[in-house]
C-alpha positions as CSV (number, residue, x, y, z in Angstrom):
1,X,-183.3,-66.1,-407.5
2,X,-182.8,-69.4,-409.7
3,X,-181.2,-69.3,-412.8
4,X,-182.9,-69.6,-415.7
5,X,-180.3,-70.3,-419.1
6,X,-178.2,-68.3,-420.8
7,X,-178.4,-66.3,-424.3
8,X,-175.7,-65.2,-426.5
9,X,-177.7,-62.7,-427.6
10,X,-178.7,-60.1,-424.8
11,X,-181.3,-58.7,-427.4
12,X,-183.0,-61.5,-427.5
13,X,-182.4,-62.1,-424.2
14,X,-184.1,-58.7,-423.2
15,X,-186.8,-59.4,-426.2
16,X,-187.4,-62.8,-424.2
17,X,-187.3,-60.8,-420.4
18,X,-190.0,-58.4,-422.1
19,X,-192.1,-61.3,-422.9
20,X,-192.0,-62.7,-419.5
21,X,-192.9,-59.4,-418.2
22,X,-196.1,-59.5,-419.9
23,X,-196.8,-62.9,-418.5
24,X,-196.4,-61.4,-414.8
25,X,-192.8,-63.0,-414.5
26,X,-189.8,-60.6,-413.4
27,X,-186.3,-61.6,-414.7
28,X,-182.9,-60.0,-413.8
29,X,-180.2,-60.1,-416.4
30,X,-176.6,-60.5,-416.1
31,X,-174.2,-59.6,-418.7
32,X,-171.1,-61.7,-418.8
33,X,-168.1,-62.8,-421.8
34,X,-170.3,-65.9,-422.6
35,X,-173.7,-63.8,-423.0
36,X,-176.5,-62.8,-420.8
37,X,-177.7,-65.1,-418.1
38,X,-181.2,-64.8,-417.0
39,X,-182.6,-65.1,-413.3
40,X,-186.1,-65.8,-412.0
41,X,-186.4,-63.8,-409.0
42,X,-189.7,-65.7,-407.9
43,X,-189.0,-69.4,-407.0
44,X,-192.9,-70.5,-408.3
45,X,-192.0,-69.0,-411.6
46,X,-189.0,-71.0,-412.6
47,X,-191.0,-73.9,-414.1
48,X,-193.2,-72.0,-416.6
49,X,-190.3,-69.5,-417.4
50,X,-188.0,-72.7,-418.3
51,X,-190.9,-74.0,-420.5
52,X,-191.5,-70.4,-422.4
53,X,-187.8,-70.7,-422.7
54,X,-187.7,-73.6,-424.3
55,X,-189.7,-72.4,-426.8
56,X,-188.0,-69.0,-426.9
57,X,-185.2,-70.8,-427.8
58,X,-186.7,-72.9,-430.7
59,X,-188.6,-69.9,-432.4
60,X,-187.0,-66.6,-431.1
61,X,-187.7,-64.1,-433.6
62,X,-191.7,-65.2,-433.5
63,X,-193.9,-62.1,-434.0
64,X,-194.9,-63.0,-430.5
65,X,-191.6,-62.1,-429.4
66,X,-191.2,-58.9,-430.6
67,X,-194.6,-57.2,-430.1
68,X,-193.8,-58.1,-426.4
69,X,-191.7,-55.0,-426.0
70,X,-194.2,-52.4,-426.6
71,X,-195.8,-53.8,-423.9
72,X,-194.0,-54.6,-421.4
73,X,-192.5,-50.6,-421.3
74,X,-196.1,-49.7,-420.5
75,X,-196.0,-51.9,-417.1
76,X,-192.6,-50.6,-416.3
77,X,-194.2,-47.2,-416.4
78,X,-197.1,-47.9,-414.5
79,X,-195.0,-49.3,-412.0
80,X,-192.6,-46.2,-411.8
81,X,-195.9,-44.1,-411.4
82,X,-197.1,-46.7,-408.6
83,X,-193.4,-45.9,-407.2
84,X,-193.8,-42.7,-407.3
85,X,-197.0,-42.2,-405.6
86,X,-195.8,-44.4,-402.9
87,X,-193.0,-42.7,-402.2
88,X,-195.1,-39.1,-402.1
89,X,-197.4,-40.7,-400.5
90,X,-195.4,-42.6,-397.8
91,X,-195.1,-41.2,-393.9
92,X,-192.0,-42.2,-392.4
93,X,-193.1,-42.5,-388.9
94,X,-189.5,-42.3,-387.4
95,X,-189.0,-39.4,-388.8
96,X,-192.2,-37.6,-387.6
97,X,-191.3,-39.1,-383.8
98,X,-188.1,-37.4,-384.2
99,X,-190.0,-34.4,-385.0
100,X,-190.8,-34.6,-381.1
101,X,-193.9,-34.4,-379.0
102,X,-193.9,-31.4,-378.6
103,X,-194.2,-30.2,-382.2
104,X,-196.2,-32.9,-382.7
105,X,-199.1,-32.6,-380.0
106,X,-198.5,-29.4,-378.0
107,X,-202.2,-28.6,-376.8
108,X,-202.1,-32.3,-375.5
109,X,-198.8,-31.7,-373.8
110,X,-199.6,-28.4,-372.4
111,X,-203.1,-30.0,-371.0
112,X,-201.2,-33.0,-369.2
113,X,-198.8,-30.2,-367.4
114,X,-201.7,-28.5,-366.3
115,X,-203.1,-30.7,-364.9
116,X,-199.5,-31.9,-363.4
117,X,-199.3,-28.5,-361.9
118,X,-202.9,-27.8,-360.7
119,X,-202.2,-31.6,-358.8
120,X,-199.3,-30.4,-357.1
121,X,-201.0,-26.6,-356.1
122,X,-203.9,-29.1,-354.6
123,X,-202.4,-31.9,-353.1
124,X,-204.4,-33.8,-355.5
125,X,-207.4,-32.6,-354.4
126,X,-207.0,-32.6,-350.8
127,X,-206.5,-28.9,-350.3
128,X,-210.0,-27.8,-351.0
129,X,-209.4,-24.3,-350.4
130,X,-206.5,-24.5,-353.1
131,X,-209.4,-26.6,-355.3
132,X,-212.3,-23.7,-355.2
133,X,-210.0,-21.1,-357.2
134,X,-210.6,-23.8,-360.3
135,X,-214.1,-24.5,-359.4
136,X,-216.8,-23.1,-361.6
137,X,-218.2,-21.4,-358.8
138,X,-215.6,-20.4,-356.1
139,X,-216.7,-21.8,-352.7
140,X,-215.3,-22.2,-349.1
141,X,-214.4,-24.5,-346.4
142,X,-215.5,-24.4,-342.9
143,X,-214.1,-27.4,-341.2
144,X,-215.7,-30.6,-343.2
145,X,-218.2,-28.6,-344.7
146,X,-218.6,-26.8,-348.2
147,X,-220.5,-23.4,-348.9
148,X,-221.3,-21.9,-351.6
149,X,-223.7,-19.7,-353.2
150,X,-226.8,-22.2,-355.9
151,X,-227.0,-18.7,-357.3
152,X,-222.9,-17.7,-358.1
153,X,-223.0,-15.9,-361.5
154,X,-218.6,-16.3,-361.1
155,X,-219.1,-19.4,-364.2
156,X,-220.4,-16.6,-366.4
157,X,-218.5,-13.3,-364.5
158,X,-215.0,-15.4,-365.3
159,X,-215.6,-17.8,-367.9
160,X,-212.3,-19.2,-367.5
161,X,-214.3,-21.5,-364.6
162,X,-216.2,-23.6,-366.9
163,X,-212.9,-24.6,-368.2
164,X,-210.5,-24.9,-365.2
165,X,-212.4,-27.8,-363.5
166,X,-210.9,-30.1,-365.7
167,X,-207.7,-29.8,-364.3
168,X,-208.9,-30.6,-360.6
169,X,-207.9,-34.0,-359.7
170,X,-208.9,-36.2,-356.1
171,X,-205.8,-38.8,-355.9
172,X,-203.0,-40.4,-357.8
173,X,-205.4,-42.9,-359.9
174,X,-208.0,-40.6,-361.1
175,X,-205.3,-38.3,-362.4
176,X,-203.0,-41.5,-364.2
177,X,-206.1,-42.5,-365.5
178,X,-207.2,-39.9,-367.1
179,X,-203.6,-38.6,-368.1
180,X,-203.0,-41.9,-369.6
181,X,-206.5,-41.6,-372.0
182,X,-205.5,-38.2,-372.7
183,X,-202.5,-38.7,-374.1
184,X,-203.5,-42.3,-376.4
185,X,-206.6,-40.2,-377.9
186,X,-204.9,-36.6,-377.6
187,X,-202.1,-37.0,-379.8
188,X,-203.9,-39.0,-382.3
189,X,-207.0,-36.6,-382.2
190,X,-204.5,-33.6,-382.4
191,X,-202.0,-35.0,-384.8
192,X,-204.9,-35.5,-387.6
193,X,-207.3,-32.6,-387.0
194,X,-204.5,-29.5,-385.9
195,X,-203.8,-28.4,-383.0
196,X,-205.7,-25.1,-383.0
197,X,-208.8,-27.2,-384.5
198,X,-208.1,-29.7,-381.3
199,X,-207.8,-26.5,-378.8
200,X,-211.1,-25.6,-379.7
201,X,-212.7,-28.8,-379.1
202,X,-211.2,-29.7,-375.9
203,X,-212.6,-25.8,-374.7
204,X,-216.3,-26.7,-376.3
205,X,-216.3,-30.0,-374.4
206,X,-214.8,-28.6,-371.0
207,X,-218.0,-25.9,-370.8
208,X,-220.2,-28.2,-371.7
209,X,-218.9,-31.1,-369.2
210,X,-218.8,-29.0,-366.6
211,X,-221.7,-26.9,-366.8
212,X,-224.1,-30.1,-367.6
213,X,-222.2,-31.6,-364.0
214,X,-222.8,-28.2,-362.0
215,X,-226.7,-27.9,-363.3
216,X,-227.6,-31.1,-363.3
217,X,-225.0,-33.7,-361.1
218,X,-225.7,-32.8,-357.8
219,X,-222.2,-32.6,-356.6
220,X,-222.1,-28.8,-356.6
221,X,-219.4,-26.9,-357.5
222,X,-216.9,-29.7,-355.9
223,X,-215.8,-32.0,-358.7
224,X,-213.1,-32.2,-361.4
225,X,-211.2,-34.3,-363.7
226,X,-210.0,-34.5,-367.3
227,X,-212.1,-37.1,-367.8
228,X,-215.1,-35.3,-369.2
229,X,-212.9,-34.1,-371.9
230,X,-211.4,-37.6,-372.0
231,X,-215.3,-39.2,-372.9
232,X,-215.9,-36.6,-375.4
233,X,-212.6,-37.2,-377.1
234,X,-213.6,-40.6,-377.1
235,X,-217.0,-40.5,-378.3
236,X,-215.4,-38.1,-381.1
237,X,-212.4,-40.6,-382.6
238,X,-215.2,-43.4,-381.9
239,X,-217.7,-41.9,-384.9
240,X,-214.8,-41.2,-386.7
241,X,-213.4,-44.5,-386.9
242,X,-216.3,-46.1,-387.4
243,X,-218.3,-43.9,-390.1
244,X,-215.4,-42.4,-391.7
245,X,-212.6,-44.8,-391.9
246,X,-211.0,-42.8,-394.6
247,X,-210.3,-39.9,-392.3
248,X,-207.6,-41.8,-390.6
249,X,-208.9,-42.4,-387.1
250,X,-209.2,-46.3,-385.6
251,X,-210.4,-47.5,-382.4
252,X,-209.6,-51.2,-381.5
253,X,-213.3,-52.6,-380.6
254,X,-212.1,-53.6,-377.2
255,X,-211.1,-49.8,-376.3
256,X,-214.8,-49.5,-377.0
257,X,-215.8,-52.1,-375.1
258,X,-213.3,-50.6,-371.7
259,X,-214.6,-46.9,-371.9
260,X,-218.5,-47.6,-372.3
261,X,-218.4,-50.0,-369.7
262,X,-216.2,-48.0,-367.5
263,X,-218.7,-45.1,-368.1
264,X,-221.4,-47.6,-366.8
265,X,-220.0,-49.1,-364.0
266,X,-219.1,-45.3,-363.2
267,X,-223.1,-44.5,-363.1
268,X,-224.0,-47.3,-361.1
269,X,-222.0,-45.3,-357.9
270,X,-220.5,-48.9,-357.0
271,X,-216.9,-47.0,-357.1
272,X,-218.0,-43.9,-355.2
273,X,-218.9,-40.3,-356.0
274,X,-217.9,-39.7,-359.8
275,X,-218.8,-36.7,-362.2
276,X,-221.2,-38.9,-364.2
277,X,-222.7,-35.8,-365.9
278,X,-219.3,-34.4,-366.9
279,X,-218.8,-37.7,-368.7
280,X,-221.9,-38.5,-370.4
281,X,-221.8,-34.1,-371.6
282,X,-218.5,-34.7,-372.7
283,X,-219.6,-38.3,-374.3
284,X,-222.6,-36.3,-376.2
285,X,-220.4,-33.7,-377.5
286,X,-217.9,-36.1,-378.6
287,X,-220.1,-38.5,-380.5
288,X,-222.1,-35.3,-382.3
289,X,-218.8,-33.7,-383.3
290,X,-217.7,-36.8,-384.6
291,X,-221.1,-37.9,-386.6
292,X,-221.9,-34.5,-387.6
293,X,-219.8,-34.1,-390.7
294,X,-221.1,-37.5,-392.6
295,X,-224.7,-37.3,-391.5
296,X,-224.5,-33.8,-393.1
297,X,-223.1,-35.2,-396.3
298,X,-225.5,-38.0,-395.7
299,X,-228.6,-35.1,-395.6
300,X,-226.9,-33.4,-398.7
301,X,-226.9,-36.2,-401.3
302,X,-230.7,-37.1,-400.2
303,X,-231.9,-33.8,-400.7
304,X,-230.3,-33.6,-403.9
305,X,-231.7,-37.1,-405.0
306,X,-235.3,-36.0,-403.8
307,X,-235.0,-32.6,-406.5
């Protein structure tokens, strides 16, 4: 702050600070036994205020003057209520970090220690007799060979199979990988839409992943990984971010970039046998869950314009 001048008067001095106000200039006052100094908080300011003080100082009971006070107590108000709504509006982050992860994102928690768990019961994958308990269809090993039944009703008998695939995972990449997604789009997908509401989802994209995979991937009953549910995750926060920025969601453009082009390099089969049906089923699901809500609003307002 620079200092401005100093008034004997600190009526006029506050008459003089109201007028300032009104000219989008903030002034401090400071009382003291030789009157009432006045500061410029903004350093740009200090050459008009000193000339409006000059000719304060040469006329200051000028109508101008005094009907500056009305005025200026409306912008202080309209900045308390600006205040205000800041301040209920405001989310101290720290504080909801301190809440902890695990009131913050459970479901995502609890899906990254399954996964954790079924890993270790596994080997990562290498135990395949441990693996066909989470298949969708149970199968079994005889030497390097897989059997198992095209026409196994056990994904329907014990539903719990079109789920439990997605905690199967073959080595320590495929399961950092996907662990290291889940967490970046879990808590932020969980943390704005509930955790219940997020439970749901992750279920509706698991089934669907893993049954599209088993009908229609060619792999059989032999695959796994999160990262079905990963893709429609994805392909959800993706529509979000982009058709309803309001809601809260964002996706940096070069995440979008990394995951569709991972997702085509994964369907060329350079890198090896990959669940490309669980991730393009779990894409789908994703990107119509996101889009569905605006394109309905979207169909709304033009059937009401075309009544």
């Amino acid at each position: 702050m620079r200092q401005l001048g100093t008034l004997t008067d600190e009526r006029a001095a506050q008459r003089f600070a109201d007028f300032l106000l009104t000219k989008g200039m903030a002034v401090s006052l400071e009382p003291n036994h030789d009157g009432c100094r006045i500061w410029v908080r903004n350093e740009d300011h200090l050459e008009p205020a000193r000339r409006e003080f000059a000719e304060f100082t040469a006329q200051p009971d000028a109508p101008i003057y005094r009907e500056a006070g009305r005025l200026a107590e409306e912008l202080r108000a309209e900045e308390r209520r600006r205040v205000q709504l800041a301040r209920k509006n405001f989310v101290d982050v720290s504080t909801r970090w301190r809440r902890g992860l695990v009131r913050r994102a459970p479901v995502t928690l609890l899906l990254i220690a399954a996964s954790v768990a079924v890993a270790l019961m596994t080997n990562l994958g290498n135990n395949l007799s441990a693996c066909a308990d989470f298949a969708i269809v149970h199968y079994d090993v005889q030497g390097q060979f897989v059997r198992w039944d095209p026409h196994s009703t056990d994904w329907y008998r014990q539903p719990w199979r079109m789920v439990t695939p997605i905690f199967v995972h073959f080595g320590i990449w495929h399961i950092l990988f996907n662990m290291m997604w889940l967490f970046q789009l879990g808590t932020l997908t969980e943390g704005l839409r509930g955790s219940l509401r997020f439970l749901v989802f992750v279920l509706l994209i698991a089934v669907f992943s893993n049954l599209a995979q088993y009908f229609w991937g060619g792999s059989g009953p032999r695959f796994g990984g999160m990262s079905g549910v990963v893709y429609g995750i994805f392909g959800y926060v993706w529509m979000k971010s982009r058709y309803e920025p309001a809601s809260g969601f964002f996706l940096p453009p070069n995440t979008v970039f990394w995951m569709l082009g991972w997702f085509v390099l994964c369907a060329t089969g350079w890198i090896g046998p990959i669940a490309n049906f669980a991730h393009g089923g779990g894409l789908v699901v994703g990107i119509i869950l996101g889009r569905w809500s605006s394109l309905w609003r979207s169909l709304r307002r033009s059937a009401s314009r075309g009544r």
